[in-house]
N, C-alpha and C positions, 0 to 999 in steps of 0.2 A: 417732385412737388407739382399739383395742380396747377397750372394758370388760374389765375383770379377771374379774368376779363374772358377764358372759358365758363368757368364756372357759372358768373353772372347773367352769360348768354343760356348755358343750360338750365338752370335755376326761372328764369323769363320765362323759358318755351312750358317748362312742368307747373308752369303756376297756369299758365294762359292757356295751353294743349294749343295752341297757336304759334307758326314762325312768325308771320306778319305780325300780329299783336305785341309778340315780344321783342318785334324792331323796332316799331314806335316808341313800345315804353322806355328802351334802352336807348334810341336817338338814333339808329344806325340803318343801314339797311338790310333788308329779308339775306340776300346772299352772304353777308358777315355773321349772321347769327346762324347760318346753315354750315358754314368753313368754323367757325367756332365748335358747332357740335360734333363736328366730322371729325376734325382735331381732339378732342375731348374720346370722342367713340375711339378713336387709335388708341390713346393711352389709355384707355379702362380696356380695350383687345376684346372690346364688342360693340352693338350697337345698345342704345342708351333709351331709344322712343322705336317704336311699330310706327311705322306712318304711312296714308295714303293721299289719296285728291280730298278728301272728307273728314278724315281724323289721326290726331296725333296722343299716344299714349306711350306711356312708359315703361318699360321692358322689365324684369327681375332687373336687370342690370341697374337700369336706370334709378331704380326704385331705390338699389343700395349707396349710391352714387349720390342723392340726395343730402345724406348726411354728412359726406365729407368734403359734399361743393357749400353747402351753408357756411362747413367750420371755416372753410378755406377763406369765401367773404367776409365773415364776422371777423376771423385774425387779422386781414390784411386791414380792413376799418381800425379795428383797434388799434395797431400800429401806426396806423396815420395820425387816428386824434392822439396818442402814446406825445410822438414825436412833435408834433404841432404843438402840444403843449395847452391846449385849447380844449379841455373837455368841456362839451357842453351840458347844462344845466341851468335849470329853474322850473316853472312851471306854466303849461298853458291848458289854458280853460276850452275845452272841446264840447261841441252842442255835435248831434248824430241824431238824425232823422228813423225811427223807430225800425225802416224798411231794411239798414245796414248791419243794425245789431248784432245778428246771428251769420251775418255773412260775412262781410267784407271786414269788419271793423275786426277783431280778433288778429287779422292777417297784418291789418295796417299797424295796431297796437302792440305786436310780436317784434315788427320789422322799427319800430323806435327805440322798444326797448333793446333791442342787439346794438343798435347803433350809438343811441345816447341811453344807455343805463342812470344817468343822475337827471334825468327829466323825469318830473312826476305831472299825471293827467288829471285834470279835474274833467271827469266823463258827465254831461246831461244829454239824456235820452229823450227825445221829446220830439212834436209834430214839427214839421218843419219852418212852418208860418211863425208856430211860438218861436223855434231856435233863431227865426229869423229878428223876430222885435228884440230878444236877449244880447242878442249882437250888436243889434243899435243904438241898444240903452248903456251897452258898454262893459256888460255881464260877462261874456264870449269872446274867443278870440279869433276861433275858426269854425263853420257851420259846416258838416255836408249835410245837406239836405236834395229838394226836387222842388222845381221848379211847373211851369204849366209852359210847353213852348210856344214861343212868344215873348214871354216876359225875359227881362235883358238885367236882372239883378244878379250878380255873382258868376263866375267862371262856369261855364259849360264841361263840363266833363266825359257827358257822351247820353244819347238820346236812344230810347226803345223802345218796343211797342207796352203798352198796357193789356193784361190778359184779363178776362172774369174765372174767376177761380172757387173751388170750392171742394167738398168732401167728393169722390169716387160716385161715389151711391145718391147725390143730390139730383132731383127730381126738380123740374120747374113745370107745373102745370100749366098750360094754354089758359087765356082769359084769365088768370089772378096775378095779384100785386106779386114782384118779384120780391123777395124776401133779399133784404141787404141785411151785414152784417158790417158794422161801420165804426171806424174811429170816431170821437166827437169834432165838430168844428172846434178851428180854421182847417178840417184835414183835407187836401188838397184834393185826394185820390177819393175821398166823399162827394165834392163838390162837384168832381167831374163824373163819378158813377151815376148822380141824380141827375145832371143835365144830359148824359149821353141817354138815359131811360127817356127822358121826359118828351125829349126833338124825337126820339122811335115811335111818343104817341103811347108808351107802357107805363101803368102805375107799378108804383112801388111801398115797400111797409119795412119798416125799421125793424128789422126781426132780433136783432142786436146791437149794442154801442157797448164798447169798450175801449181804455184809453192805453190798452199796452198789446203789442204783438203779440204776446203769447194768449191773449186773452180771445183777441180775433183768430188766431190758432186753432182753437176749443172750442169756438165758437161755429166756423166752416166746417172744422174735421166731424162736428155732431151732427149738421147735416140743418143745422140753424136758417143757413143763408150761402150767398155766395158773397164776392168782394171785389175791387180791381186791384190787381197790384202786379208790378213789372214782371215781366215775363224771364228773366234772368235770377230773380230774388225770390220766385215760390218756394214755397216751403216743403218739406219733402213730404208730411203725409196730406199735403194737397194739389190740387189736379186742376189742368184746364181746362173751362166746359165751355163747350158751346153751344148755339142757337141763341146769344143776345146779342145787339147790338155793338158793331166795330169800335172800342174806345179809344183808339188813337192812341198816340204816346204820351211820355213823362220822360222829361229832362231830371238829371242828377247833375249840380253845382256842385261848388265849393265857394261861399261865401268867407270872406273876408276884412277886420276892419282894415283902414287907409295905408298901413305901412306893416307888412309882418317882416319878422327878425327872428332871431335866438330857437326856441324850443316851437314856437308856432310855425319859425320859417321851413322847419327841418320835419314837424309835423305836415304840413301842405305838400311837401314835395311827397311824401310816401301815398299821401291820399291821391295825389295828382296819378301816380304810379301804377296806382293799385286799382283806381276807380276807370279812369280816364281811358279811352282807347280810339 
């Protein structure tokens, strides 16, 4: 039978392709989550990641190994809340910044439903500024969104650079307006695209507005405009381009109202997990 508390260190490392990443998010230190896989590599009678100074990837081995380190955490959960006697359920009302959609969020929503199956999500997708007034007004019960740093509203999650982005084949001429391609206001990553043009002393022209990711998607990949958006969270048929102006970074939080509990408290913790590093 697998170790759990192997498993959970293996399962870290193949989500993160990091040992260090996956000792934070487990709480422990880099040399326990290395003696973990090394333990885990014995019993499976191979090694489980390729690894160097620079990159950690997953072996054939590794790869099969996946699905019976999952089952392995999912049963041991189960038999805790089994025995506890405590399944939890209800529901919480989740706000998600448009940028996480296709990324992170699917992972975070997987990993609640394994764990609490009788929680249901009420999902809004929406700009972050909106998800944030939603929250206030008492809509929401937990926000990830981005922040501008600086600003000290909601948990800090972890902070990285902002890239300008765009299709392959985008051309920016010398001497004309940069062509944006832009969510509408309050959007945060709007507000700071025009002020980083504007202190460079470059115009710029609204080549596009649209109010959903996939729409700014179609929009760049056409060759429309370009865009800012986190350098972790690009999307795969578009590219980093440069010669504009350095845009600094973007903070990703996790807002909160005054006291979480139950299906929000247990939601936060995966977001915390998953995002945070």
């Amino acid at each position: 039978m697998l170790d759990p508390r192997l498993c959970r260190s293996f399962l870290a490392v193949a989500e993160t392709r990091s040992f260090t990443v996956a000792a934070r998010r487990l709480g422990v230190g880099q040399p326990t989550v290395s003696q973990h896989v090394r333990r885990l590599e014995r019993d499976a009678g191979g090694l489980l990641f390729d690894r160097d100074t620079h990159t950690v990837e997953l072996t054939a081995r590794g790869q099969a190994m996946l699905g019976f380190a999952q089952t392995v955490v999912d049963t041991e959960e189960r038999a805790q809340r089994h025995f506890r006697g405590a399944e939890l359920r209800g529901r919480v009302r989740f706000g998600v910044s448009e940028d996480f959609a296709l990324g992170e969020l699917p992972e975070i929503l997987q990993r609640l439903r394994r764990s609490h199956p009788l929680v249901d999500v009420e999902l809004t997708v929406e700009l972050s500024d909106v998800l944030a007034q939603r929250l206030r007004a008492g809509q929401l019960d937990l926000v990830l969104g981005k922040r501008r740093p600086g600003a000290h509203h909601g948990r800090l999650l972890r902070r990285e650079p902002l890239v300008w982005i765009g299709s392959a084949a985008t051309v920016l001429e010398p001497g004309r307006p940069v062509p944006l391609v832009q969510y509408p206001m309050p959007s945060i990553t709007r507000q700071l695209a025009v002020e980083v043009l504007e202190r460079a002393g470059l115009e710029w022209r609204a080549a596009c507005q649209t109010s959903s990711l996939t729409g700014l998607r179609a929009a760049a990949a056409a060759g429309l405009g370009v865009t800012l958006h986190a350098r972790s969270l690009i999307p795969a048929d578009l590219t980093e381009l440069a010669g504009l102006p350095e845009p600094g970074d973007i903070e990703f939080v996790l807002l909160a109202r005054e006291s979480l509990a139950g299906p929000a408290a247990a939601l936060a913790e995966f977001v915390v997990e998953r995002v945070g590093r």
